[in-house]
C-alpha positions as CSV (number, residue, x, y, z in Angstrom):
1,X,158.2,87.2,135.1
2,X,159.0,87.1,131.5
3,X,162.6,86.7,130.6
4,X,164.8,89.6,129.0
5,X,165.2,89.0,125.3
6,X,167.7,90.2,123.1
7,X,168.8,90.2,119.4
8,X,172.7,90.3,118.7
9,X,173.2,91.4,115.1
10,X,176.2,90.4,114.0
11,X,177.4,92.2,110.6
12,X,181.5,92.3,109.4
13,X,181.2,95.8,109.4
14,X,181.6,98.8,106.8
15,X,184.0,101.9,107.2
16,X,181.7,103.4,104.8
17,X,179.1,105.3,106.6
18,X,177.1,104.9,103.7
19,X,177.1,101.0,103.5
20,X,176.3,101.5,107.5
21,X,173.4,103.6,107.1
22,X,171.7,102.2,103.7
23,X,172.9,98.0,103.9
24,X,173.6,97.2,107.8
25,X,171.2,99.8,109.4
26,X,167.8,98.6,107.3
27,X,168.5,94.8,108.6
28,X,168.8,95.7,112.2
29,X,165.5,98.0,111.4
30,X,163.4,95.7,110.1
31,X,164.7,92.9,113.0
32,X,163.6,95.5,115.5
33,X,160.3,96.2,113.7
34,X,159.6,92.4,113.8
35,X,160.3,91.5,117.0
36,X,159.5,94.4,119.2
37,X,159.7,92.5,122.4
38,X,163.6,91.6,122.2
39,X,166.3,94.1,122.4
40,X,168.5,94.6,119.0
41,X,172.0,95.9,119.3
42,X,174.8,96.0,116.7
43,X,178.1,94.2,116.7
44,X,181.1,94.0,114.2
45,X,183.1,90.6,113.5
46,X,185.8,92.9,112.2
47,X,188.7,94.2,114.2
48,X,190.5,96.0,111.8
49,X,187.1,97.6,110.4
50,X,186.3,98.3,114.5
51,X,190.0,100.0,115.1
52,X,189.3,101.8,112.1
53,X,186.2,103.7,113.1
54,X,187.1,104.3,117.0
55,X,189.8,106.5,115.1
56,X,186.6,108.9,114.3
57,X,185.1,108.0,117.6
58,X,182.6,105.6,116.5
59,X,182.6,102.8,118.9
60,X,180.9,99.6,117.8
61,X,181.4,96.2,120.2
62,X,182.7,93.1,119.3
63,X,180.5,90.4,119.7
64,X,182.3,89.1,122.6
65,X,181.6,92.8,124.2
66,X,178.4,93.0,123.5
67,X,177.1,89.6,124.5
68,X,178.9,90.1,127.8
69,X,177.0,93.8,127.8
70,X,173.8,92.1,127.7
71,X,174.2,89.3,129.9
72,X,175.0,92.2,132.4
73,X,172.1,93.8,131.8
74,X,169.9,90.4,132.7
75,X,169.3,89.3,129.4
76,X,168.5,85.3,129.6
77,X,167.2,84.8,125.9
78,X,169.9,86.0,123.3
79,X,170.2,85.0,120.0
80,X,172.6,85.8,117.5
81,X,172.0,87.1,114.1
82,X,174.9,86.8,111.8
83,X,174.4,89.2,108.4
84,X,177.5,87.0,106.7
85,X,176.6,86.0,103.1
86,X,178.1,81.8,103.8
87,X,179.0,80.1,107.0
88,X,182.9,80.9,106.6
89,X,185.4,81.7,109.1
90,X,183.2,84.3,110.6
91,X,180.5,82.2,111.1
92,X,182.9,79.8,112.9
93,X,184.5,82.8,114.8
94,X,180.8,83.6,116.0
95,X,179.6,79.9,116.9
96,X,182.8,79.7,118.9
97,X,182.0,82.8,121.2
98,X,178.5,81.1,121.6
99,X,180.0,78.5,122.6
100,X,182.0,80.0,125.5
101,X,179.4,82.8,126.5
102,X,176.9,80.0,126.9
103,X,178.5,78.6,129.9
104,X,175.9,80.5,132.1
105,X,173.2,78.3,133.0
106,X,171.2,81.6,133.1
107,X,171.6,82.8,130.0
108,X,170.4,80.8,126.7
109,X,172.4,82.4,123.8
110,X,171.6,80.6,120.2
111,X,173.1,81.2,116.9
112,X,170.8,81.6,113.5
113,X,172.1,81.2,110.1
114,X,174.0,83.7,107.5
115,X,171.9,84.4,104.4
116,X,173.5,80.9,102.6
117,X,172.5,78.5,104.7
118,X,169.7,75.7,103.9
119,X,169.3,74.4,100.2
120,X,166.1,76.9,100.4
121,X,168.1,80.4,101.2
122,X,169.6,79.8,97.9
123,X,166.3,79.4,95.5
124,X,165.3,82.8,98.0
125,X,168.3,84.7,97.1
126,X,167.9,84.0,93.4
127,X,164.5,85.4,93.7
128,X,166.1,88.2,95.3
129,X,168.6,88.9,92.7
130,X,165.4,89.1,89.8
131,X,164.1,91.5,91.6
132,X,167.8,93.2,92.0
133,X,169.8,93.3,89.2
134,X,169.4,94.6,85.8
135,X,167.7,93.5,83.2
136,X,170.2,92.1,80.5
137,X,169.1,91.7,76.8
138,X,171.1,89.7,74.4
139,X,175.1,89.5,74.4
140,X,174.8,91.2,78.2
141,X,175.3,89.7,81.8
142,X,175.3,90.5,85.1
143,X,178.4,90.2,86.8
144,X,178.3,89.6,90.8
145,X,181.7,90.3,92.5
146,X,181.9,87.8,96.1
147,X,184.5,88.2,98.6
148,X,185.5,84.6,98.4
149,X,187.0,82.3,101.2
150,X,189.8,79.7,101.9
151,X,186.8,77.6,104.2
152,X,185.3,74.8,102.5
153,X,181.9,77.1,103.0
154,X,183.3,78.5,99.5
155,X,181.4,75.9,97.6
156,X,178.7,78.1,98.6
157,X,179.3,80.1,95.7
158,X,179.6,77.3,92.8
159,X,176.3,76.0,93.7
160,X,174.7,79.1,93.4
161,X,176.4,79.6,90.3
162,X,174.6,76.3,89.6
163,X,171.1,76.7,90.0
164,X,171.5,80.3,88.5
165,X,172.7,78.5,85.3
166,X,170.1,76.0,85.1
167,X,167.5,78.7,85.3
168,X,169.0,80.4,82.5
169,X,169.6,83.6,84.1
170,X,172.6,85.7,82.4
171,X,174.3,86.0,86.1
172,X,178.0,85.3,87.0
173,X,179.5,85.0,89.9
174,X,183.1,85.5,91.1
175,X,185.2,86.2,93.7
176,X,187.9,88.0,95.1
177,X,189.8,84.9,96.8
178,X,189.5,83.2,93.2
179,X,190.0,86.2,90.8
180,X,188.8,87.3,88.0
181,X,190.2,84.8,85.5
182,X,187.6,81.9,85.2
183,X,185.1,84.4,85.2
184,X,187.2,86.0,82.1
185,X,186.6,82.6,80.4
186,X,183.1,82.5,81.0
187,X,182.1,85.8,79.8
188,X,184.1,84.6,76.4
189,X,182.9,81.7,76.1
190,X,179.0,83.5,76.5
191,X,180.4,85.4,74.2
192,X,178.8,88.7,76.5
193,X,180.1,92.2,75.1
194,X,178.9,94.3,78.2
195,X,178.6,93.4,81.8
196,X,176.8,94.9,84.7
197,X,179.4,94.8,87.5
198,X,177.7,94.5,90.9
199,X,178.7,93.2,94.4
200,X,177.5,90.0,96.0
201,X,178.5,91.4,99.0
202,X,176.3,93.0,102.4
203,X,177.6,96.4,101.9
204,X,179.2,98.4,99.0
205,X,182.3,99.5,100.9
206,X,185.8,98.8,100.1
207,X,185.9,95.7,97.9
208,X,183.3,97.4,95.9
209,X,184.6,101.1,95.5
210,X,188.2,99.8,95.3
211,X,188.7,96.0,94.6
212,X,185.6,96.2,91.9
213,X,184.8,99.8,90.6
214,X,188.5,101.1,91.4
215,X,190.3,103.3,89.0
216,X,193.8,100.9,89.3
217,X,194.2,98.7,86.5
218,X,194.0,95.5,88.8
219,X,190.2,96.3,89.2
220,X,187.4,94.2,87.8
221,X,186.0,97.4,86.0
222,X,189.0,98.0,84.6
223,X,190.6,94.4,84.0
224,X,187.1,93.6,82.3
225,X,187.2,97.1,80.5
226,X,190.7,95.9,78.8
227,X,189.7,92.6,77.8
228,X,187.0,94.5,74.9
229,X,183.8,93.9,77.9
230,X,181.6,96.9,78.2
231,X,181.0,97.6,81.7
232,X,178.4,99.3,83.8
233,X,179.4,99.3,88.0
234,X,176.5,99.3,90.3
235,X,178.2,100.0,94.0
236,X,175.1,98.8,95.9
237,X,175.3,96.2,98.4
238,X,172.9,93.4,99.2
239,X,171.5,94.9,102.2
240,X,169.5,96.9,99.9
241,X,167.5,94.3,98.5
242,X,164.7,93.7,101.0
243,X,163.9,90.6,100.0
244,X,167.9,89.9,101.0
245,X,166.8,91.3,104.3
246,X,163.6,89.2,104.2
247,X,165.6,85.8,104.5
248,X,167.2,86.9,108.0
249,X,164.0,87.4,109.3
250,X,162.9,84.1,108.4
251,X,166.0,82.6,110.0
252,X,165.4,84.4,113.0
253,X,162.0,82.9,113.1
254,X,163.3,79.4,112.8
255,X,165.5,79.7,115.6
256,X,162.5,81.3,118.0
257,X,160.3,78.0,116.7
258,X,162.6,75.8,117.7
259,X,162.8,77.2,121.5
């Protein structure tokens, strides 16, 4: 009898039905459309962004509820598909609840990989982002807003600010955690007179539309706007990108050749 299979996709979450519908919603497609014999259900990592929506009676599990959901059901063969950008504290959050569901002998739950992972994702997302981002002639950069982190698993940024540099591509990258003013100091120093300001983010929800593309004066747009930079918001997240969506799939597969 073959076992019961299941995929747990594991996303921070959006209150933006939007960002649901055009950034989360596509991954979980295209895991579904690659691997038709497992089940794929949603999960959020985000309690407040979970509260938030069973206010407009949209229920979404945590992954603690839904892993205990499926292991009800009979599912033996679960593995977890994080949609995190870096292994942060979300990562660690999930690998913990792994680490305590797995005490079935059962049930085999493994964990895969956020889209940062192995030296490789990087050199894939970069690829991504040519296909992605704006073209920028001379004096112009892209600008990619991150969340940011206290976890060490911040580095992840600064090295793919790295190899983006020594390719020569006219991309920055900052975050929210580390504000805006090193990336102030960089655009000077490039001497760059307009800027397309995009998230380096899953979904374009609220860090986008507010902490980026807001209208208050503390926003990228308009800190950027009153330092003499040009600027041009793009509120799309990186779910869009299928390539992006490309380099789950591939971690997914990892995991399955490795069982």
């Amino acid at each position: 009898m073959n076992k019961k299979k299941a995929i747990l996709v594991a996303s921070f979450g959006s209150s933006y039905k939007k960002a649901r519908t055009e950034q989360i919603k596509p991954i979980e497609e295209l895991i579904m459309d690659n691997f038709s014999d497992y089940k794929v259900v949603r999960a959020f990592t985000s309690n407040r962004i979970i509260n938030k929506l069973k206010k407009e009676n949209i229920v979404i599990n945590t992954p603690e509820e839904a892993l205990s959901i499926l292991i009800e059901e009979g599912y033996e063969d679960i593995i977890v598909q994080p949609t995190h950008i870096i292994p942060g504290f979300e990562y660690d959050k999930l690998k913990k609840i792994v680490s305590i569901k797995n005490h079935n002998k059962d049930v085999h739950i493994t964990i895969s990989n956020p889209l940062l992972y192995h030296k490789n994702d990087y050199k894939q997302v970069i690829e991504a982002l040519k296909t992605y981002v704006p073209e920028a002639s001379e004096n112009e950069a892209v600008v990619l807003m991150g969340h940011g982190t206290e976890h060490y698993a911040n580095a992840s940024y600064y090295y793919l600010q790295y190899l983006l540099e020594s390719q020569d591509l006219p991309i920055l990258i900052g975050t929210i955690e580390d504000g805006i003013e090193l990336l102030l100091k960089r655009l000077t120093k490039g001497k760059y007179k307009k800027v397309f300001l995009m998230p380096f983010l899953l979904v374009a929800g609220d860090h986008a539309h507010n902490d980026m593309a807001g209208d208050d004066d503390d926003s990228w747009k308009n800190i950027l706007t009153a330092n003499g930079v040009e600027v041009e918001t793009i509120t799309k997240g990186l779910g869009n990108n299928k390539e992006v969506r490309q380099i789950y799939i591939n971690h997914l597969k990892e995991v399955m050749n490795k069982q």
